[in-house]
N, C-alpha and C positions, 0 to 999 in steps of 0.2 A: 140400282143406283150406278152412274155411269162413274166408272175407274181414275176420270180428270180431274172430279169435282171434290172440294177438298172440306170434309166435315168441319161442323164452328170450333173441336177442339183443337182442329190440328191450325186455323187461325190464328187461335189466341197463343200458339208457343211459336207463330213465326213474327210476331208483334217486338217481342223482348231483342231479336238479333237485329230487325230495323231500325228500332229505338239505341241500339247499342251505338252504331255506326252514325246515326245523325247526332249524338251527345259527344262521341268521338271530334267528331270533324269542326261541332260548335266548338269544342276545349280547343281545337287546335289553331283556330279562328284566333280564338281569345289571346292563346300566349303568341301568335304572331303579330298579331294589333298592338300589345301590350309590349315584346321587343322591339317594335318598329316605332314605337311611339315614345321609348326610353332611348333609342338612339336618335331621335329627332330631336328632342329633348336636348343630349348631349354632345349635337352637332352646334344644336342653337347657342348652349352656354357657352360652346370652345368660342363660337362667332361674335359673339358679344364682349366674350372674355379678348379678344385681340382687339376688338374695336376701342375697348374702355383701355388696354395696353398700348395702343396709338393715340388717343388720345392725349391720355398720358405723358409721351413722349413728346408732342406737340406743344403740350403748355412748359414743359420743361426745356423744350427748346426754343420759346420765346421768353421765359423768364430766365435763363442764362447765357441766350445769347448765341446758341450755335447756329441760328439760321442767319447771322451775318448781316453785318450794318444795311449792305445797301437793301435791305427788304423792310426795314426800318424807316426808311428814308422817308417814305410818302410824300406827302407833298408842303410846299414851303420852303424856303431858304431857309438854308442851314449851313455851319460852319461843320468839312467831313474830318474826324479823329481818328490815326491811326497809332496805335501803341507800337511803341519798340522797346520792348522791355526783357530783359534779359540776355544772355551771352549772343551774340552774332555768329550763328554757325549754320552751315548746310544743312543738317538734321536738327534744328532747336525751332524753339518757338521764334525765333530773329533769323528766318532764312529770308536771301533774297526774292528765293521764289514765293513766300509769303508776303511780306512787304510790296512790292512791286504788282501782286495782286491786288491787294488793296488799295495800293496809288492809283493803278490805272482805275478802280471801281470808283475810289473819290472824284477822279478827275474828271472822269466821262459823267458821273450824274449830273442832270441836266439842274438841279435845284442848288449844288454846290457853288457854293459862293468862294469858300475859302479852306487850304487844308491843311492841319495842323499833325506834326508827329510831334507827339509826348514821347520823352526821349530817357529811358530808366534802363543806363548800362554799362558796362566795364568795359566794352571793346570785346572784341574775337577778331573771327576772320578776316583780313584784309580785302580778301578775295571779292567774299557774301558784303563785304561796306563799299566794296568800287562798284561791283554793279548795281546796290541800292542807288549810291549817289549818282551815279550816271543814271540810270531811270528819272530820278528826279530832276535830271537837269532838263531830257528828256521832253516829258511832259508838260515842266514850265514852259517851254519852247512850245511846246504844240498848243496849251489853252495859254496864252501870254493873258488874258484877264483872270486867271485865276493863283491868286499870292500862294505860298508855300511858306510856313513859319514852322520853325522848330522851337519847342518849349522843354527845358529843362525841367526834372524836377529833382530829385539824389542826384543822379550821377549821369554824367557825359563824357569819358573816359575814350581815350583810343579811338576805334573802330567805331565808336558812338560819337563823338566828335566828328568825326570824318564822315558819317551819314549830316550829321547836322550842318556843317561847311558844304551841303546840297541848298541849302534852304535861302529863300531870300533875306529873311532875317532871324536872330537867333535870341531867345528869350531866356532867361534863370529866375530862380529862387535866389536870394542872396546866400542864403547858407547851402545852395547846390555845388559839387565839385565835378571841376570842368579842365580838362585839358588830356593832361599824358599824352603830347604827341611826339611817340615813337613807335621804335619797334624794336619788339626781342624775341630774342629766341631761349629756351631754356631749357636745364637738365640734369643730369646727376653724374657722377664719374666715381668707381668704387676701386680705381686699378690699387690704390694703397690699402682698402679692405682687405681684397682680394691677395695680395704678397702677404700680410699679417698672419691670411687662416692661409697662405698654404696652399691656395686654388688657381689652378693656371686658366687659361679661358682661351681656348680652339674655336676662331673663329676664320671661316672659310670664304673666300668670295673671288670673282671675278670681279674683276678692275679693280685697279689700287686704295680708291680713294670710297669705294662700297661703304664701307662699315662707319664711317666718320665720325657718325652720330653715336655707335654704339657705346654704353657707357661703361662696358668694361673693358674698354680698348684706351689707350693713350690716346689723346688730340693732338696731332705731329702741328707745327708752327703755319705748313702752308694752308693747312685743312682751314684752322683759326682762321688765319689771315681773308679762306675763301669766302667761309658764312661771314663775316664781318664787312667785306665788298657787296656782298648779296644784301646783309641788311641794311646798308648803307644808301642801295639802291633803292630797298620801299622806302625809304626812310626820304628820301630825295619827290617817292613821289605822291607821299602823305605833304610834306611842306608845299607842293607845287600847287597840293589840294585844298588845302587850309586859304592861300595867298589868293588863287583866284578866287574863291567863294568871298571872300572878306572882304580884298580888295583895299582902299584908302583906308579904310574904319581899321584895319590890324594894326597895331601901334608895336612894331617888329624889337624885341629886345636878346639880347644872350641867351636869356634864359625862355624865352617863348616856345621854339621846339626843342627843349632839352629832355622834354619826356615827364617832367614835373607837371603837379595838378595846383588848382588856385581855387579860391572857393568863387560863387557866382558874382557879388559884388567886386572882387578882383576881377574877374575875365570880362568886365561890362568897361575897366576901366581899362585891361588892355587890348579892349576893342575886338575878343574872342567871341562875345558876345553884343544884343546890341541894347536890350535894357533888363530893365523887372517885371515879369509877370507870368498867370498861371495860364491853363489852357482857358479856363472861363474870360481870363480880362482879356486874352488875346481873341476870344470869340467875338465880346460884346465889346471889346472898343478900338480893334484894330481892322478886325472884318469885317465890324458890325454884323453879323450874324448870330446871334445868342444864342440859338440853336443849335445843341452840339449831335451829330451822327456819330455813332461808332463804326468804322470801314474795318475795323482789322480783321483779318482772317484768323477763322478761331476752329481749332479739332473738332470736327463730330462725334457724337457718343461714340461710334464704332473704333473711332482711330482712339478715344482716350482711353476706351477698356482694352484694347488692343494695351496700349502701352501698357497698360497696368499689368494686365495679368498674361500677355504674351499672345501672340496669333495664334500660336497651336490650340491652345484652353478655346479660346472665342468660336476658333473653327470647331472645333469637337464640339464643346455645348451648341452649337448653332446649328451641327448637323445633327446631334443627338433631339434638339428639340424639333427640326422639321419631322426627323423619323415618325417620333410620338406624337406628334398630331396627327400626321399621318393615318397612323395606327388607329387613333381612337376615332378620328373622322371614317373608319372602313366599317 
């Protein structure tokens, strides 16, 4: 028998080591199909899972409003609404750089008939009310067919006034209060605390008149004398602001710029304002437009959680959650 040829026992025990290796490499088959098909799995859920999270965000930002009037607008005449509601300052919801967005987005939609600022406020910055109202004067000038009314509703105070003295005409509530035009400055002085306990107060400066404001410092007579020239001045050129926006209709008394407020049926009679009515009656029967748009610029989610909870928090969670997707997408 030739020495190559291999008898049927020794066949049957090289059967078991080929079977081994072909069961082998099917199992291995199996659990890589089977990992590959639980991470496709859990690429598809991450993917759907963001999609239905944008979504999300999408109808939350048409039923509150973040995506901003003019996307609103479509088509029709319309009368465009801009809120000024709360304190007038460079970082608040009443900055001019917000308002003045909104005016020029009212102004320029080609469907705007008419634009109305709802005016709910105390006054702040002098600064953030001279450039609102100069914008508006602005603007009137460049669309002269498109009216500008201001509609009170609480309160038109100060720097809210003096946006509203932008407007062509100015509207109340009778139980609305309307005026305060002045200006102050204000603060605390503790130097007689301070002698009582005992505490001296080292305070260091370059140039004389540095610390003037500080309130543990004496107010020497020319210092007074200096902020009282200074206020004097805005106060000169809030009155010059008031006069021209009004014009004939201001019925000028003692007491008109004394810094005193009047409720809305008083300031109609001294011609501060010029009747009654709300943002709807001014829509539908002074613009005719009953259509009201919303124009104001309003935070994005990102800028309101920001505030809330601080940029640092937002960035960490925001880069801790791309990490983990990341991760789980690998």
């Amino acid at each position: 028998m030739n020495n190559e040829e291999m008898n049927p026992s020794d066949k049957k025990l090289a059967k078991p080591a080929g079977n081994a290796d072909w069961e082998r490499e099917t199992l291995e088959k199996l659990v890589f199909s089977t990992l590959n098909e639980q991470r496709a799995r859990r690429r598809w859920g991450i993917f759907f899972r963001l999609v239905g999270f944008a979504y999300l965000l999408i109808v939350l930002a048409a039923v509150m409003g973040w995506t901003g009037g003019a996307r609103k607008a479509g088509a029709g005449k319309h009368t465009a609404v801009i809120n000024v509601s709360g304190a007038i300052a460079a970082d608040g919801e009443v900055s001019a750089d917000k308002i003045m967005a909104s005016l020029r987005s009212a102004f320029e939609h080609e469907n705007t008939v008419g634009v109305v600022l709802r005016i709910n406020s105390p006054g702040g910055s002098p600064v953030q009310s001279g450039i609102i109202h100069d914008e508006m004067r602005r603007l009137r000038a460049k669309y002269p067919d498109i009216p500008l009314y201001a509609v009170v509703e609480d309160l038109c105070a100060s720097g809210g006034y003096y946006i509203a003295a932008g407007a062509d005409r100015i509207y109340v509530d009778k139980a609305s209060l309307v005026g305060s035009i002045g200006v102050l400055m204000n603060g605390f002085g503790f130097t007689g605390t301070m002698e009582k306990l005992g505490v001296e107060r080292r305070l260091l400066t370059a140039g004389e008149n540095k610390g003037f404001l500080d309130p543990f410092s004496p107010m020497q007579p020319a210092q007074r004398t200096h902020v009282e020239t200074m206020l004097a001045e805005l106060h000169r050129q809030f009155i010059s602001v008031v006069k021209k926006g009004r014009g004939d209709r201001l019925k000028e008394t003692p007491e008109t710029f004394s810094g005193l407020i009047w409720s809305g049926e008083q300031s109609v009679k001294m011609g501060l304002a010029d009747g009654l009515g709300s943002v709807d009656s001014v829509a539908r029967d002074i613009v005719k437009a009953e259509k009201l748009v919303d124009f104001s610029v309003k935070e994005n989610l990102p800028e309101r959680i920001a505030k809330r909870f601080g940029a640092d928090v937002v960035t960490g969670f925001g880069r801790s959650l791309a990490e983990g997707m990341m991760n789980r997408l690998e």
